[in-house]
Structures are given as structure tokens and as C-alpha cells.
KEGU-681674 format. One record per atom (N, C-alpha, C, O): x, y, z. Coordinates in steps of 0.2 Angstrom, whole numbers, plus 5000, padded with zeros to 4 digits. Each point is the difference from the previous one (the first is absolute). Layout:
N
XYZ...
//
This chain:
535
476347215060500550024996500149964994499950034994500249925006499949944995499550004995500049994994499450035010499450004996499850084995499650014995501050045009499850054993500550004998500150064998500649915000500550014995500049944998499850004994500349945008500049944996499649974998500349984994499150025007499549984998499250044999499549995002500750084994499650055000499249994997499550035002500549914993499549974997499649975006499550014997500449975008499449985005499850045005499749985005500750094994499850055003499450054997499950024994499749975013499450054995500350084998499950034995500549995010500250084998500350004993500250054997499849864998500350044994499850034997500450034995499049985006499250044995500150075002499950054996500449965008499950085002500750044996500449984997499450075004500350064993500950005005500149995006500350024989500749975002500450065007500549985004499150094996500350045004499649965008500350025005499349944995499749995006500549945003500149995006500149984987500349935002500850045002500249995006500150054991500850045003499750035007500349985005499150064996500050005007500049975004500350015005499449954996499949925004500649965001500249975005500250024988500749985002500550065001500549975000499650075001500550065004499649995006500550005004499050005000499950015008500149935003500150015006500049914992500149974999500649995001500349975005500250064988500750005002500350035004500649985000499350055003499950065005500249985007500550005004499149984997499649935007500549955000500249985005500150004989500349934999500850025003500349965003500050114995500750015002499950015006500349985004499150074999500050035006500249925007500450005004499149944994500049925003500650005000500349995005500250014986500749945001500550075004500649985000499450065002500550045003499949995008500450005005498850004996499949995005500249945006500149944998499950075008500149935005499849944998500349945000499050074996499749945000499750004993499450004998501349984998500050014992499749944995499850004995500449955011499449914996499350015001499549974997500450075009499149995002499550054994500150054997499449915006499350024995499950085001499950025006500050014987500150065001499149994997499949974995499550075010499349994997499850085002500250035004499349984986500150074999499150005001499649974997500350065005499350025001499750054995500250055002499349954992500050064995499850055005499949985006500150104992500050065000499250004999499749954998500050105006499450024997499750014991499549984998501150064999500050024993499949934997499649984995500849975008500149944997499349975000499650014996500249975010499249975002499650044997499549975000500550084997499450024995500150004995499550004996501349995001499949974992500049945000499749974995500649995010499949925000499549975002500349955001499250045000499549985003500049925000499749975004500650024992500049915000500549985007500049955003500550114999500549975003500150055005500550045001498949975004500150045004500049955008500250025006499649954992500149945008500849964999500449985005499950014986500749974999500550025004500250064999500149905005500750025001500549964995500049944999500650114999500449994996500749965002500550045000499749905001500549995003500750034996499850034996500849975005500550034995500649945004500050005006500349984990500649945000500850054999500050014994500550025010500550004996500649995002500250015006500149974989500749945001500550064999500050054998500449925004500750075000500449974994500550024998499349954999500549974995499450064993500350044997499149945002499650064997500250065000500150034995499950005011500150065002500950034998500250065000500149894999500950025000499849994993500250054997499549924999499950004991499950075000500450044997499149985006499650094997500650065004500250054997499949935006500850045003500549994995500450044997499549915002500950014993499750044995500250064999499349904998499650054993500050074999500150034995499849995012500150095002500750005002500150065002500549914998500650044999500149994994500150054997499849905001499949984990500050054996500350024996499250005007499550074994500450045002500350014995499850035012500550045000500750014998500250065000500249894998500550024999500049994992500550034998498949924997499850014994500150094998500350024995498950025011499950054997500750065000500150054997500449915011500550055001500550004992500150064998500249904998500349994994499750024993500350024995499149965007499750034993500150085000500250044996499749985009499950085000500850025001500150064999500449905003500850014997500150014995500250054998499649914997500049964992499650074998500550044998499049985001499850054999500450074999500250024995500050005014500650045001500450014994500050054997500549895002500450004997500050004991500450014996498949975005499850024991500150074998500350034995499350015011499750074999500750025000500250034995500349985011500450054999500849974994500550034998499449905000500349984994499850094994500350054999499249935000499750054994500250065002500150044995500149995012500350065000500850024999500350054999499949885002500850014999500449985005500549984999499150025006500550015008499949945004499950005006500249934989499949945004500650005005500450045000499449915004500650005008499849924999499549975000501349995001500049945003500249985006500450045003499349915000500449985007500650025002500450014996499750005011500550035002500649935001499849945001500950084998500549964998500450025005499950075001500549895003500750045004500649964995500249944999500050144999500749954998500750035003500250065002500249894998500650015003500550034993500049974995500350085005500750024997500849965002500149995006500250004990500549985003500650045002500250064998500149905006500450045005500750044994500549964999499650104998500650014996500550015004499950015006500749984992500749985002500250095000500450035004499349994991500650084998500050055007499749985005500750074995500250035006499250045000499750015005500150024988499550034999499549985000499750055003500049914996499349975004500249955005500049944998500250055006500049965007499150025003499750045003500249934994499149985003499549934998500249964996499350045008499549945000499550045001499950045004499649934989499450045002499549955000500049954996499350065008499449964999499550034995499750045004500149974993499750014993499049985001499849954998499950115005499249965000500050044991500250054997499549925001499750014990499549994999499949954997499650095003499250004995500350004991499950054997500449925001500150004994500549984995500149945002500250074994500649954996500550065000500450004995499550055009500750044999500249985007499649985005501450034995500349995005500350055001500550004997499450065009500450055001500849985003500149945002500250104999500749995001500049995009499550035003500849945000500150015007500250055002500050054996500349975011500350065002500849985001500149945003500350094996500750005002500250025006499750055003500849924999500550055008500750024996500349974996499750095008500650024999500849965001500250015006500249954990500649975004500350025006500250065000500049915005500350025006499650045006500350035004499049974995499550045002499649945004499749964997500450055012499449965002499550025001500050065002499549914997499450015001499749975007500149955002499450085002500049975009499549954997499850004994500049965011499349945000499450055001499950045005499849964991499450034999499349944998500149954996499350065008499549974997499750014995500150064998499549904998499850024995499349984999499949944999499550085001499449995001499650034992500350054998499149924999499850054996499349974998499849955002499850094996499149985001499850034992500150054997499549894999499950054993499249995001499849955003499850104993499249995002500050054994500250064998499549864999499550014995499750084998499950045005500049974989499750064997500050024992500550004997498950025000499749994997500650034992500049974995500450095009500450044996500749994999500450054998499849875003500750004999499849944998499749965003500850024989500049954996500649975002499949944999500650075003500449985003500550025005500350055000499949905007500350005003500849965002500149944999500250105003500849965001500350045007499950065001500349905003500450005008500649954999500049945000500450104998500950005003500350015004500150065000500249915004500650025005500549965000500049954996500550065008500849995004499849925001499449984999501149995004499849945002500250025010500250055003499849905001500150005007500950025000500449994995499850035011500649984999500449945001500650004999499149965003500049925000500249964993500449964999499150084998500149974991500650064997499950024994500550005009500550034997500650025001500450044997499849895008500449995003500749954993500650025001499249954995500349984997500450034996500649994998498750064999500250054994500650065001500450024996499450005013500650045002500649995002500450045001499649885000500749975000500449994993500650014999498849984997500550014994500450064998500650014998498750045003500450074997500450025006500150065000500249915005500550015007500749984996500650025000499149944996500949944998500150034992500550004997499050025001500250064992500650095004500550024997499250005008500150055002500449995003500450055000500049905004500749985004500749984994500449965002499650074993500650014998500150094997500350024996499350015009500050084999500450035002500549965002499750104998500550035005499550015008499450005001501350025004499549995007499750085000499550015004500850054992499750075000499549994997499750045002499849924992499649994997499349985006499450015001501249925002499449995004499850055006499450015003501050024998499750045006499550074996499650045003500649974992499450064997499549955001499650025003500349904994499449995000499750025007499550034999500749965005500050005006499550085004499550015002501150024995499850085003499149994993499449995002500950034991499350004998499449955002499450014999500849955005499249975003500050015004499449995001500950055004499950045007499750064998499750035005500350004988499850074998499149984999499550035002500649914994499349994998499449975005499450004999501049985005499649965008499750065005499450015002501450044999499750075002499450045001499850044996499949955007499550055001499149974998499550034999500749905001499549974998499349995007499449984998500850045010499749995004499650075002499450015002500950034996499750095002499550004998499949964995499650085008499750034997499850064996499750055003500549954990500350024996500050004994500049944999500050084994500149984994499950074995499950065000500349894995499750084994499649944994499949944999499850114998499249994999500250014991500350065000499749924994500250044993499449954996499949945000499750134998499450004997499950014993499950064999500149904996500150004994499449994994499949944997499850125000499649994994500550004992500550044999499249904996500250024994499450004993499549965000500650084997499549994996500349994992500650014999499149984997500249994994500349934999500550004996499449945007500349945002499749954995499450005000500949964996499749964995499449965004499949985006499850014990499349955003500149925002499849975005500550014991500149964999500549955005500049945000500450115003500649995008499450005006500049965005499550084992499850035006499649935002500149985006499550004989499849945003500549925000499749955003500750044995500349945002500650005007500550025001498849935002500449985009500749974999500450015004499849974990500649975000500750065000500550015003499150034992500550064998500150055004500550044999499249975007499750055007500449975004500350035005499749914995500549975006500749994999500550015004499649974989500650015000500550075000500650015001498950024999500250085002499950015007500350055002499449935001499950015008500649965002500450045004499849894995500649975001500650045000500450005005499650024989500850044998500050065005500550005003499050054998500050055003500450005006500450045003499249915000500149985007500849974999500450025004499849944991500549975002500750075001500450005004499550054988500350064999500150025009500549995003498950064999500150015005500149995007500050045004500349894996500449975003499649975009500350005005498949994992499649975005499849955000500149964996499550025008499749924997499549995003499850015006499849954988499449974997499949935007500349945000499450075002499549945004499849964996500149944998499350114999499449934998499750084996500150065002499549924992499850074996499249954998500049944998499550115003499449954995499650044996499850065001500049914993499850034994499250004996499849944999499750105000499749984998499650034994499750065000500349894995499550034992499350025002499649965001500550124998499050015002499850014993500350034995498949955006499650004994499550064998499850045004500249974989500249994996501049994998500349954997499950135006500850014998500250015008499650015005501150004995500450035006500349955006499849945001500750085001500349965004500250045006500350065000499649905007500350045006500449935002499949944999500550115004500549955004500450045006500250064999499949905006500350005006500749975002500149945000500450105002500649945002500150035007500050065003500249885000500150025007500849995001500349944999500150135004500449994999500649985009499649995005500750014995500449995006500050065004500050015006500250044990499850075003499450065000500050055002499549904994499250015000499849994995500149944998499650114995499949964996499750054994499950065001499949904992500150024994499450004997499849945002499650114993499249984999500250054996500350065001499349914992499850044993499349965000499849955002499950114993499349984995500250004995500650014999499049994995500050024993499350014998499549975003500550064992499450024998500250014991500050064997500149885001500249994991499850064996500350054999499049925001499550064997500250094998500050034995500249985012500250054999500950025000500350055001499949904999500849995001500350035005500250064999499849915008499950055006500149955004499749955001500950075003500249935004500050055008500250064998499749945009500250025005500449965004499949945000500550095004500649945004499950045006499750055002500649905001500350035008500449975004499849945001500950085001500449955001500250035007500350065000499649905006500350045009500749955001500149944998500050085005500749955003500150055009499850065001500549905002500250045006500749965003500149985005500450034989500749985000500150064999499650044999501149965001500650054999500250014993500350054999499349914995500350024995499550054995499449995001500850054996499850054995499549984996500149964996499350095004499549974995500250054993500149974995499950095005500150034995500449974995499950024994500749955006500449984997499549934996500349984995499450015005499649964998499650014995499949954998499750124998499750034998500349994992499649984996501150045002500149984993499849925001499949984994500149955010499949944998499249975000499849954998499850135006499149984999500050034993499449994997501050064999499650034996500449934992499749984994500950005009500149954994499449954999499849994995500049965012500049955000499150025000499749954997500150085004498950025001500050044993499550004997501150045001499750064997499949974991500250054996499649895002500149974994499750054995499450014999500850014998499650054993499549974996500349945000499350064998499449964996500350004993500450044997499449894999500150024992499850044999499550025002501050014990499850024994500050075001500050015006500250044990500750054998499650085004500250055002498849914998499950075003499850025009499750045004500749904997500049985008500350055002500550014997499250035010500450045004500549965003500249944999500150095006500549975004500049995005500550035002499349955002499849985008500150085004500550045001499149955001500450085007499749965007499549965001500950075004500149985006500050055004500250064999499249925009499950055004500149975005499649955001500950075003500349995008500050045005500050064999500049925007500050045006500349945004500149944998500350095008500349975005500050035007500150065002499949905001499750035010500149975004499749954999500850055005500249975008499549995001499550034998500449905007499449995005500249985006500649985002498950025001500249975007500450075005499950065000500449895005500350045006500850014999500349954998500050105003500849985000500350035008500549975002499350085000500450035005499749985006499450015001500849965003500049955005500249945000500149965005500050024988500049924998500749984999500449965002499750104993500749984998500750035003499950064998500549945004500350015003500550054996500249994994499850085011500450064998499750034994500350054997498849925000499850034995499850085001500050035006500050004988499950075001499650034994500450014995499050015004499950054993500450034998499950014994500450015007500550064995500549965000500550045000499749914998500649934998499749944997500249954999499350094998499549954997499950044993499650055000500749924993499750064994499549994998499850044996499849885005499350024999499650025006499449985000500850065005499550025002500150105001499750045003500749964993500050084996499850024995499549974999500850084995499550024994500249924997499549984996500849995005500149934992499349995003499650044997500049935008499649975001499350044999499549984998500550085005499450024999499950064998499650055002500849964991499950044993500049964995499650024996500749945004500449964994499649924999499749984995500349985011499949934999499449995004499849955000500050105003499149985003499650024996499449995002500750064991499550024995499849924995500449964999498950065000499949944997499750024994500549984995498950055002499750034996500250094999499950034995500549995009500150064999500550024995500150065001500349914994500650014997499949934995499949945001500250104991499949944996500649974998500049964995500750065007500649975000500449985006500350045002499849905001500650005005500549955001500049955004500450084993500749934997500550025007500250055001500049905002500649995002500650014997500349955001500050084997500650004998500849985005500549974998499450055004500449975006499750005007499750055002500349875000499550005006500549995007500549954999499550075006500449985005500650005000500249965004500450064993500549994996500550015007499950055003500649924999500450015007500750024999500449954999499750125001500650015002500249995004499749975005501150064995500249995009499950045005500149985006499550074991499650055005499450015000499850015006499649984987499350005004499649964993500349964996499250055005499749974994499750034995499750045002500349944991499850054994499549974997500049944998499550105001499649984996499650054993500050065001500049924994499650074994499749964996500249954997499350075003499150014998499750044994499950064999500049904996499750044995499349995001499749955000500050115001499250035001500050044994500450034997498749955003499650044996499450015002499549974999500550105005499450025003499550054995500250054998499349915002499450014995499850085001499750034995500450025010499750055001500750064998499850054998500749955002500750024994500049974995500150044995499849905001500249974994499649954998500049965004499450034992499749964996500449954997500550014997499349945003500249924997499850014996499949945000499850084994499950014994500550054996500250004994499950035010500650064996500749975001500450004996499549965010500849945001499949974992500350024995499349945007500249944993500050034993500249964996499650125003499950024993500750014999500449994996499750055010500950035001500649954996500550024997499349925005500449944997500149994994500449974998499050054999499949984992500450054995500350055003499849944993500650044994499550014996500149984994499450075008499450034994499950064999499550024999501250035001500150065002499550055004500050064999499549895006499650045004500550075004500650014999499150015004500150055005500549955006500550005002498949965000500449955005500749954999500449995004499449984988500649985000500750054999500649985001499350084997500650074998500350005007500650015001498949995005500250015006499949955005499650015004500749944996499649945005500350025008499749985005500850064995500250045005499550035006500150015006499450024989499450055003499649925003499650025005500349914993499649985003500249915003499849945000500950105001500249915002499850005007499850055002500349885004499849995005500450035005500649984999499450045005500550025005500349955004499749965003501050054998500549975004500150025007500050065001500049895003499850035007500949955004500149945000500450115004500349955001500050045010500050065003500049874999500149995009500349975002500249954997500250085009500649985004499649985005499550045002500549895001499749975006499450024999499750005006499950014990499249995001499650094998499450025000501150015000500050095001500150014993500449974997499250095000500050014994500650064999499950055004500749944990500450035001500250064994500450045000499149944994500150034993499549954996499849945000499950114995499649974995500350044993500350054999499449914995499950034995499950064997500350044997498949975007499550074999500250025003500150064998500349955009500350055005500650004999500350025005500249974988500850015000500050075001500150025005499750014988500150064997500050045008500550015003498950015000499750045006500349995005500150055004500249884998500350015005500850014999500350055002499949924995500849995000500450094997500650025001498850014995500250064997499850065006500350055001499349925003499750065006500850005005500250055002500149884999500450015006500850014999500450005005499750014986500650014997499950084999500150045004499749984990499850084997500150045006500650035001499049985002500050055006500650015003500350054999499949905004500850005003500450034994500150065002500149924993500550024994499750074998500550045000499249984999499850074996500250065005500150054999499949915008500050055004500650015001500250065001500249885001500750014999500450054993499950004994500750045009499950074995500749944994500150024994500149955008500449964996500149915003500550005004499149934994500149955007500549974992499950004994500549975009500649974996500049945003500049954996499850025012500449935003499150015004499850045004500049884992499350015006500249925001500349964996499350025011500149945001499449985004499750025005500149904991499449995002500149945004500249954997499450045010500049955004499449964997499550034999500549884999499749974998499850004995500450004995498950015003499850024992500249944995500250014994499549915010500149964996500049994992500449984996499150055003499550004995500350034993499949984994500650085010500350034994499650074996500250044996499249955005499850074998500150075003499850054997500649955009499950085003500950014998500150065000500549904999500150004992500050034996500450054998499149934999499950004993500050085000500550034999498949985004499950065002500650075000499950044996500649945009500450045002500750014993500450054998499549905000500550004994499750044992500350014995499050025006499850074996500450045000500250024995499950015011500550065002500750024994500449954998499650085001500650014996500850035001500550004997499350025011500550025006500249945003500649985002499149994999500349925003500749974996500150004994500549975013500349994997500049915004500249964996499550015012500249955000499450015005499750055002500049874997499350015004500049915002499949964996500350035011500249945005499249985004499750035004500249894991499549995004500249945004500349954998499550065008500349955007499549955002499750015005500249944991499549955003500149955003500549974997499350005008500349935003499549934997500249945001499350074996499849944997500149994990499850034996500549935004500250004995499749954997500250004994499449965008499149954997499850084998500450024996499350025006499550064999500350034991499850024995500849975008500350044992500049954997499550014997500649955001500049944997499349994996500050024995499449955007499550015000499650064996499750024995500550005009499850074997500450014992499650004995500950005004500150004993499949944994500250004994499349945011500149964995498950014997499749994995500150035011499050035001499950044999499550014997501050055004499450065001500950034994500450035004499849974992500450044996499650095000500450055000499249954999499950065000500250065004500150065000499949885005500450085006500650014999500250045004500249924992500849995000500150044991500550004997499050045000499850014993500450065001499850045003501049974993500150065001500050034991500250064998499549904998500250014992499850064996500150024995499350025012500050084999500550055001499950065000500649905001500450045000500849974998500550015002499249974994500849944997500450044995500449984996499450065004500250024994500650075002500350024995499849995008500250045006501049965000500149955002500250104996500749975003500149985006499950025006500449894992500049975009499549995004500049985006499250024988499649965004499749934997500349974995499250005007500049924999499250005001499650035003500349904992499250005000499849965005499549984999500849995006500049985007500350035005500650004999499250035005500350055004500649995005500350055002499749884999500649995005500749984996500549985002499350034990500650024996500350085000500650004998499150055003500150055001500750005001500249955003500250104995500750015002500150045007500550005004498950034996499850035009499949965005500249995006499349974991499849945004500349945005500049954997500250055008500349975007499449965002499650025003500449904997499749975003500449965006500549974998499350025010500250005004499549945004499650015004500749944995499749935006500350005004500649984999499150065008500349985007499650085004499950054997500049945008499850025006500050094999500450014996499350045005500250034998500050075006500050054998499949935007500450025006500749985001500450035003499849914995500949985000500450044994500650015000498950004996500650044992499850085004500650025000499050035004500150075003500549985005500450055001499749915003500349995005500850004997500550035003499549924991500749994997500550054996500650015000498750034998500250054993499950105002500250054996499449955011500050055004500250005006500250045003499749924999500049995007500650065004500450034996499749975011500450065001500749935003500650025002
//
């Protein structure tokens, strides 16, 4: 060994061409680890040449080659090869990091950092912060007076080519939030004791129904969204925070990530499941989805995705954000929940599967009153615009003051008004006229003089309206027991309460329940025949 590295000058092979001398030392070295790993790693390791060899060697076909080696050698050439490797593993880092510097999307070591614990009733949170970068997104808030159960928290990030940045926020244990809800315990204990018990009932509302199998599903596209929202993780989160906080759920742990070139996806996981948008800048185009399977109402939330996602882009020729939703029960209910039933259910009649399970089908769908609870059932009315009766282009001309055809008559091409009692479609805009006139006219004309007509129900006020055309009418008694439905109705739908076609008329009124004929009647309306006929 010594004789061909150390002292290579009194070797005759120095003469020979250098690829002969590297093979002779690689078979050699070879032989030498094969000994030192070996049982018997100090003994005389003797190589006998090869036939190949005896015919180019001929001086050295009888020589035996003794070979010497020390462990202490052999652990030199052993370091050298971790050496090199973790040389070439850095350099080719170094590299890395040049190349995608010059694209934009440097990424630094990953950082944990801690938030500190705020005292306010409104963020009561600790968050652990992983950060590829020098932006610091917001933590997640809880609700005051809201516990949260002991949940694990586990999370896995893997590497990938197309996200420039990542961030993992959550809650802290409930261990680490023991101090914080003592304090907001000794803020809250100079309340009245009816304040505490609502908190009380409202966290048993929101805890409700968290184990079923069960939930509702609200599926949200917006387009026309500034570019510029679309891509900052900071800006998306604080809008994801707020949302969830509005809504009156809570954020676990939410994680965020900048993909390359542009766009941002993010996840929150909620206590009652959980929260995921994309964005796609570029085209200013955000998708959401938000499931929960609590007790509390997603649509009611729809004016706070369309404030908080729906950011208009600069500069005067920017459209205006428009928004596409749908909404759909999931899961199991009748077997689960006790005394449930489809037909006690208003999203699982027309509200649900005319109204809020279309997605694409209708280019207008506003809540106008969602869920609204009277003493008697629940109200909801819907402005639709269905593409196959009315074009959105004729809407928005309608709007303008350019003495079009459409703006002269925006009547001919506004959205229709859809109003539901418990879930059941009960009267619309485009069907006033046709119905309300079909089930009054007939009766009256037919009658050869009606003076005294009396109508049971008829929240709404149009069959009314209706009846007070007559010019033989002298008192017309409508008998309704929900007095939410009248109320509502004259503050949403005025038109069915419209009597100013005929205001002109001695004793009548451009609201119709001013009419001097006109008798409005809250209460039962088998108790007023029983009272006022009865025998």
C-alpha cells in the first residue's frame, strides 16, 4: 500500500499510462475494505494477479503483492467521503437558492414563533405561527364565553415546488387557556345573571348538533375580485378570521399557502368542520366552501362573504364583484335526530331544492330575508334572476337613465321576488299579477253586487289590493293571525301592498291597508267567525 501512494517514485508501475495505475489502485482498494470489515482485518490480505494482468505484466507474474491496512487510514478515506458529500450536498443548496432568488420566490428557514396571549374579550387566543417568510399572519380567535373540548393537534408540511410560501396557525391547548378564561370569567361577573344565562343557552345553540351526522354544505364562487386581495395571505386570512368570527364558529388552526407564480389556497379547520378557498388573481376569481354541522345558519352569512372576499379592483372601469352560491344539507337526519321530519324542515322543501341548491342556473340570488322567525313559522324572500325569463344585460341597462327602452320600463325586466312560508313557495313578483287576480276577479264579477268580502290570511296584502278595484265594495276584513308576515311584507315586497292605482278614487289610499274599506285583523280567524257569526 505504502509503496503505491507514498512512495510512488520506486514503483516500477510509475511508467505505465495513468488509467492502468487507477485500475490497479481501485481493485486494490477494494480488497483493502473488504480485510478491514472483515473478522480478520489486521491479517495479510495477498492478491494474486489475474490472467489479464500476467499478460500485460510480465515482469510481475510470479510477484505477490502484499497490502498493509490500518484502520486509522482507512477512517481518513471514510471521512473524506462524508466530506465531499455534504461539500457537494450545500453547494448544490447555494445554487438552489440563487436560481429561484432571480425568480422571486425566495423561501427562508422555517421559524416558530409564538403570538402573545391578548387580554381582550375578542381575541382570547395563542397561536403557534410556522412562517416561510417575514409576513406574520393573524392567529385564530375564540368566541368569548365559548368552550372549546381538548382536541389534538397534529400537522405534516411536504415540500413542493409550487408554493412560495407557507404558514400553520392554530388555537392553543386548553391547558394554555386557562388563565386567559379566568380573566375574561372576573370581566364577565359584574353582568346581570339574565345576560349570563343567554350566554349560556347561546353556547348550548352553537355546541348543538356538533356530533350528528349531519351538516349543510354553502358553496361560493366570486369573480370580478381585485388581484391584488386575491393574492396576499395576510389579507385572505384576515377575512377568513372575521368570517368565522361573524358567524359565530371557531377557527382551530387555519393553514395558508402562496403558490407560484400567483394564488393563494387556504384551509381552516373549524370546531364544527371547516373553511377552504382558492384564488386565481389573474383572473380575479376566488372559490370558497364553507361546511359546518352545528345548529347555526349558513346563509345568514352570505352578505359577510360577499363584503369581506368580494374587494372590487382599482380604478373607475372595474366591474363589481358578482357572486355564485348554492347550498345543500348533507349527511343523515331522520333516524339521528330526534322527532326529525322532512316536511319541518324548510330547507328540505322548495327554499332548498328550487332556490338554494341551484348553483349555475340563475344569475341573481340575494337573500333578502333569510330565516326570519315569527311566532308562527319562518319567512324567507329571495330576489332571483333566472337567465331563461330575464337576461342580466337587460337588468343592468334597465338601471341606467339613457332613456333606453329598458331603463323607461325596468319593471319589464327586474329580478323576481320569491316570498316562503316555512320553506314553501307562497307568492312571487312575476306570478302577482296571475295569481292574486285569478283567485279575486272570478268570485266578484260573478257575484251580481259583493259589498262585504272577507279574506282569511293573505299576509302579503295583494288579494287586497285586488279586491279593493271593485267599486261596489264597501268593507273588505282581512283576518290574519301572523303579524311578522304583514310586517315584512310591507317593509320587502311594497308592491303587493301598491294600491296608488287607484288613489285617486274617493276614500282610497296609495297603501292599501289605508283604504277607508280596508279592516286589518291580527288574531285567529276561526275565533273572529265564531265571535262575530257564530250561532
Amino acid at each position: 500500500y505504502n509503496r503505491y501512494i507514498i512512495r510512488p517514485l520506486n514503483c516500477k508501475m510509475c511508467n505505465r499510462p495513468p488509467i492502468t495505475m487507477l485500475r490497479r489502485f481501485s481493485s486494490r482498494a477494494s480488497q483493502g475494505i473488504t480485510a478491514f470489515f472483515s473478522p480478520e482485518k489486521n491479517a495479510e490480505l495477498i492478491r494474486t494477479p489475474s490472467n489479464n494482468q500476467a499478460t500485460s505484466d510480465n515482469d510481475h507474474e510470479s510477484q505477490q503483492h502484499t497490502i498493509y491496512f490500518k484502520p486509522a487510514v482507512l477512517f481518513g478515506y471514510f471521512l473524506c467521503v462524508v466530506i465531499n458529500m455534504y461539500v457537494a450536498f450545500y453547494a448544490g443548496t447555494i445554487v438552489r437558492i440563487l436560481m429561484l432568488h432571480d425568480r422571486h420566490v425566495l423561501s427562508v428557514p422555517q421559524t416558530q414563533l409564538n403570538v402573545n396571549v391578548s387580554t381582550q374579550a375578542s381575541n382570547l387566543s395563542v397561536a403557534k405561527m410556522m412562517n416561510w417568510g417575514e409576513k406574520q399572519l393573524p392567529p385564530p380567535t375564540m368566541i368569548p364565553g365559548k368552550e372549546v373540548p381538548p382536541t389534538t393537534y397534529t400537522f405534516q408540511h411536504f415540500p413542493a415546488e409550487g408554493s412560495r410560501n407557507s404558514y400553520d396557525l392554530h388555537l392553543p391547548r386548553v391547558d394554555e387557556l386557562d388563565d386567559v378564561v379566568s380573566m375574561t370569567n372576573e370581566d364577565d361577573s359584574s353582568d346581570d345573571s339574565s345576560d349570563d344565562s343567554s350566554d349560556e343557552e347561546n353556547n348550548d345553540d352553537l355546541m348543538e348538533g356538533l356530533h350528528l351526522p349531519a351538516g349543510q354544505h354553502l358553496l361560493v364562487d366570486i369573480k370580478n375580485v381585485d388581484p391584488i386581495f386575491l393574492n396576499s395571505e395576510e389579507r385572505l386570512a384576515e377575512a377568513m378570521i372575521q368570517l368565522v368570527d361573524e358567524s359565530k364558529l371557531t377557527l382551530l388552526s387555519y393553514h395558508c399557502h402562496g403558490l407560484v407564480p400567483v394564488g393563494v389556497s387556504c384551509a381552516g379547520v373549524l370546531l364544527e368542520s371547516h373553511v377552504a378557498f382558492h384564488t386565481w388573481p389573474t383572473e380575479g376569481v376566488i372559490a370558497m366552501d364553507l361546511f359546518t354541522c352545528g345548529s347555526g345558519k349558513l346563509i345568514p352569512t352570505l352578505p359577510s362573504i360577499q363584503q369581506l372576499f368580494g374587494v372590487k379592483a382599482a380604478g373607475e372601469d372595474s366591474d363589481d364583484p358578482m357572486m355564485l352560491w348554492s347550498h345543500k344539507l348533507r349527511g343523515f337526519r331522520e333516524g339521528f335526530v330526534p322527532g326529525y321530519s322532512f316536511d319541518l324542515n324548510p330547507l328540505d322543501s322548495d327554499l332548498g331544492a328550487e332556490i338554494l341548491g341551484s348553483h349555475n342556473d340563475v344569475d341573481i340570488k340575494n337573500p333578502i330575508v333569510s330565516a326570519s322567525e315569527t311566532d308562527y313559522q319562518t319567512v324567507d324572500i329571495y330576489e332571483i334572476l333566472d337567465p331563461a325569463s330575464r337576461k342580466l344585460s337587460d337588468y343592468y341597462k334597465s338601471l341606467e337613465d339613457d332613456g333606453s327602452y329598458e331603463s323607461l320600463h325596468p319593471e319589464f325586466y327586474a329580478p323576481d321576488l320569491i316570498l316562503l312560508l316555512d320553506g314553501r313557495i307562497q307568492s312571487s313578483l312575476h306570478g302577482d299579477a296571475p295569481y292574486h287576480e285569478s283567485i279575486v276577479h272570478p268570485a266578484m264579477i260573478t257575484h251580481p253586487n259583493p259589498k262585504r268580502v272577507a279574506v282569511i290570511g293573505g299576509g302579503e296584502g295583494a288579494t287586497v289590493r285586488e279586491i279593493l278595484k271593485h267599486s261596489t265594495l264597501e268593507k273588505v276584513v282581512m283576518i290574519e293571525i301572523d303579524e311578522g308576515v304583514v310586517n315584512l311584507s310591507t317593509k320587502y315586497l311594497p308592491g303587493w301592498q301598491d294600491c296608488s292605482s287607484i288613489a285617486h278614487h274617493d276614500g282610497c289610499a296609495e297603501w292599501c291597508f289605508d283604504d277607508e274599506r280596508a279592516d286589518l285583523r291580527v288574531e285567529d280567524a276561526l275565533a273572529y267567525f265564531n265571535d262575530n257569526f257564530g250561532s
